[in-house]
C-alpha positions as CSV (number, residue, x, y, z in Angstrom):
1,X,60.8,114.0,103.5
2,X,58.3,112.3,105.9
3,X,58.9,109.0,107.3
4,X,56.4,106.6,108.9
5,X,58.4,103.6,111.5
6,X,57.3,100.3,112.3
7,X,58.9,99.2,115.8
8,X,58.5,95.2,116.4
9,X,59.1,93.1,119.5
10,X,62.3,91.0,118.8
11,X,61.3,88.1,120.0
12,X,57.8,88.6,117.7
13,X,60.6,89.6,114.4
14,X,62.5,86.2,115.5
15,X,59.8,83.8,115.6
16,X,57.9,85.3,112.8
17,X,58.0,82.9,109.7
18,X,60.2,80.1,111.3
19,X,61.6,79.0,108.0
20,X,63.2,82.1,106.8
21,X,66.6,82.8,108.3
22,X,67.0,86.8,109.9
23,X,69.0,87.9,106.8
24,X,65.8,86.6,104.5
25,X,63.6,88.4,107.2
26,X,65.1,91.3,107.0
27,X,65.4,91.1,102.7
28,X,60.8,90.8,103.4
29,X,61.1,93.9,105.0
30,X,63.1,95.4,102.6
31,X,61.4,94.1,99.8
32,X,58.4,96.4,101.5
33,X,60.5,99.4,101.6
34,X,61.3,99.1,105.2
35,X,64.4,100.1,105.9
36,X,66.2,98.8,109.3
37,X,66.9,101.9,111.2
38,X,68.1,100.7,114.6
39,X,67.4,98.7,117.7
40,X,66.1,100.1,121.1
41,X,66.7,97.9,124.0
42,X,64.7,97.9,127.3
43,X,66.6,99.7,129.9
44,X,67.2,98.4,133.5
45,X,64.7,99.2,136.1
46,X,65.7,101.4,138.4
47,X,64.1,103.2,141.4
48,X,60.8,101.7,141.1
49,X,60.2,103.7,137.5
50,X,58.8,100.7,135.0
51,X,60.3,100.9,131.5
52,X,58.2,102.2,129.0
53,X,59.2,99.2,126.8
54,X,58.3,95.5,127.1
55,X,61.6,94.2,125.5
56,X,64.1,95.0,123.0
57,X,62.6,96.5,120.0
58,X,63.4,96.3,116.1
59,X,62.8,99.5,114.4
60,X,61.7,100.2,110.4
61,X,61.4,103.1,108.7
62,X,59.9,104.3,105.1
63,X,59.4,107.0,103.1
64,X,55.7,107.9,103.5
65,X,53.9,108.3,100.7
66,X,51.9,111.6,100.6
């Protein structure tokens, strides 16, 4: 099985369409075939190395379709 992700800013997932609550963002998604597969959150800064992520980060996943 091959699987293609999606990774989204949280704060882009959160204030994309306003009107739906998380749960009903997250049923879009699904309704897609996007399955949540976890959440990756920007580490601390240390030693003068930036991170190689902006923020925290929602992650999809899907069967890809050969």
């Amino acid at each position: 099985m091959v699987w293609e992700y999606k990774i989204i800013m949280t704060e882009k997932f959160l204030s994309s369409d306003d009107n739906l609550t998380v749960e009903e963002k997250f049923n879009k998604w699904g309704k897609n075939a996007w399955e949540f597969a976890g959440i990756v959150q920007k580490p601390y800064t240390t030693l003068g190395k930036d991170p190689k992520i902006d923020g925290d980060c929602i992650i999809f996943k899907r069967c890809k379709e050969n």
